[in-house]
Legacy VTK file of the C-alpha trace (Angstrom):
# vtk DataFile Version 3.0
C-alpha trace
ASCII
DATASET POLYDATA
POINTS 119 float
0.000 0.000 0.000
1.042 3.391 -0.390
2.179 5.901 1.856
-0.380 8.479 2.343
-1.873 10.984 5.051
-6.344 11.408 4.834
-8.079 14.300 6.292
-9.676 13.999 9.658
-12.567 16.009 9.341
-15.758 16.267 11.971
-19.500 15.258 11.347
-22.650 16.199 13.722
-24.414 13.347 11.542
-22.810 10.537 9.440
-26.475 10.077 7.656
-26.118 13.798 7.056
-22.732 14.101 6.107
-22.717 10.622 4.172
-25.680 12.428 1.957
-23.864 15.379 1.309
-20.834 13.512 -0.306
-22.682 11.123 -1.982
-23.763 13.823 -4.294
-20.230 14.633 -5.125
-19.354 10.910 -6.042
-18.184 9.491 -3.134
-19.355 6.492 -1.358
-18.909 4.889 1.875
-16.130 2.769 2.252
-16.190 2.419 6.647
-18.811 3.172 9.214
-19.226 2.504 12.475
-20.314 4.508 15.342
-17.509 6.481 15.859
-15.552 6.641 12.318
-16.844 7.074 8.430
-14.709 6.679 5.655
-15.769 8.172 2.403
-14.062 7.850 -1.163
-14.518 8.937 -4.519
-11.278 7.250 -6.779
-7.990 8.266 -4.875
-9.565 10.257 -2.586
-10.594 9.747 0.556
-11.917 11.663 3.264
-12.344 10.523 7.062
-15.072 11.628 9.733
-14.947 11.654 13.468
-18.730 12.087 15.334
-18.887 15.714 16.418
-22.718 16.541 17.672
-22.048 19.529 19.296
-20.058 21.349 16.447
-21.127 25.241 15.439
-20.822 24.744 11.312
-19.960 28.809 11.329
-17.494 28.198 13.545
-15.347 25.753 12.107
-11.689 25.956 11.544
-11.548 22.335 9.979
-9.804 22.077 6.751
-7.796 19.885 3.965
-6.451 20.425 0.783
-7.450 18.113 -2.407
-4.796 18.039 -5.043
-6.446 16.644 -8.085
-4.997 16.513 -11.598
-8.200 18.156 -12.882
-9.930 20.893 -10.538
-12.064 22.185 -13.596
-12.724 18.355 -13.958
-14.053 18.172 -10.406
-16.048 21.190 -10.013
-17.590 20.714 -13.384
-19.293 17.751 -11.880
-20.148 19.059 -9.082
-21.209 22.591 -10.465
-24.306 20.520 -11.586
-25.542 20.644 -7.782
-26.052 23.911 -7.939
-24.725 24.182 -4.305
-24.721 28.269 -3.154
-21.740 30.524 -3.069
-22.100 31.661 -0.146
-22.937 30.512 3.632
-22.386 27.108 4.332
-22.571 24.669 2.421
-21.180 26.202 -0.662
-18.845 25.795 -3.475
-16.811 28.540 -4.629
-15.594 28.052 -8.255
-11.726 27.381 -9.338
-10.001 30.498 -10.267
-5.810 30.659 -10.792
-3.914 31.809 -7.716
-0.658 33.780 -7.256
0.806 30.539 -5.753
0.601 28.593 -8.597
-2.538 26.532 -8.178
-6.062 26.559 -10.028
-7.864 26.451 -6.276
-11.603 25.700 -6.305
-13.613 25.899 -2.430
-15.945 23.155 -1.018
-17.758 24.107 2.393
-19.400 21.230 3.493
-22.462 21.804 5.478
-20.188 20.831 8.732
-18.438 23.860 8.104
-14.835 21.978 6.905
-13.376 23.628 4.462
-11.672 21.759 1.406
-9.403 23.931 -0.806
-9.230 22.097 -3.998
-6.194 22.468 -6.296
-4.125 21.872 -9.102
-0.555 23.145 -9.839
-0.608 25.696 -12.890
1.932 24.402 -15.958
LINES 1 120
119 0 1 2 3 4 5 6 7 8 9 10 11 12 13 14 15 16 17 18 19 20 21 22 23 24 25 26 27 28 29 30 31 32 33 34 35 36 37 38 39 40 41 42 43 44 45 46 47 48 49 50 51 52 53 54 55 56 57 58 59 60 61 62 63 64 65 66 67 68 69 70 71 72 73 74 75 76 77 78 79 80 81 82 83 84 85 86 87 88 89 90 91 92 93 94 95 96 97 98 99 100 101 102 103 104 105 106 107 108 109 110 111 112 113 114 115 116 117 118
């Protein structure tokens, strides 16, 4: 297996949470009471039970490096999600640093900075 590191990201429902990324192509690959592992290909995202969590509040994160970001948000554009608030999904746009960065809020307030290195 290869070496690699998953984001550990909270959930105040699994059913909730497990919805909300099953409309973005992932599935679930783990439950149990007190882990969920979702994946869509090579990625993979991991959720601990947090009940009590204030969405606004969150200062959970991760960054997705994909090959594709336009790829990924296309698909996902076709939610219609807002872009604003929380949930939302922020478009990809180029960055001075050198990435294409698109932004996924889930509706547990994590943020996911999607990105792809420019050429």
């Amino acid at each position: 297996m290869p070496e690699r590191i998953t984001a550990n990201l909270p959930a105040r429902s699994f059913d909730l949470t497990g919805r909300f990324y099953r409309a973005l192509g992932f599935r679930v690959a783990f439950r149990d009471r007190g882990w969920m592992i979702l994946t869509r290909g090579s990625l993979e995202l991991e959720f601990f039970p947090h009940p009590t969590l204030e969405p606004a509040d969150s200062w959970f994160s991760a960054c997705v490096r994909v090959d594709d970001v336009d790829a990924l948000f296309g698909s996902w554009g076709a939610l219609a999600l807002p872009t604003e608030g929380i949930p939302r999904l922020v478009m990809p746009t180029d960055d001075a640093s050198g990435f294409r960065i698109g932004v996924l809020v889930d509706p547990d307030g994590s943020l996911l900075r999607c990105l792809t290195e420019l050429p």
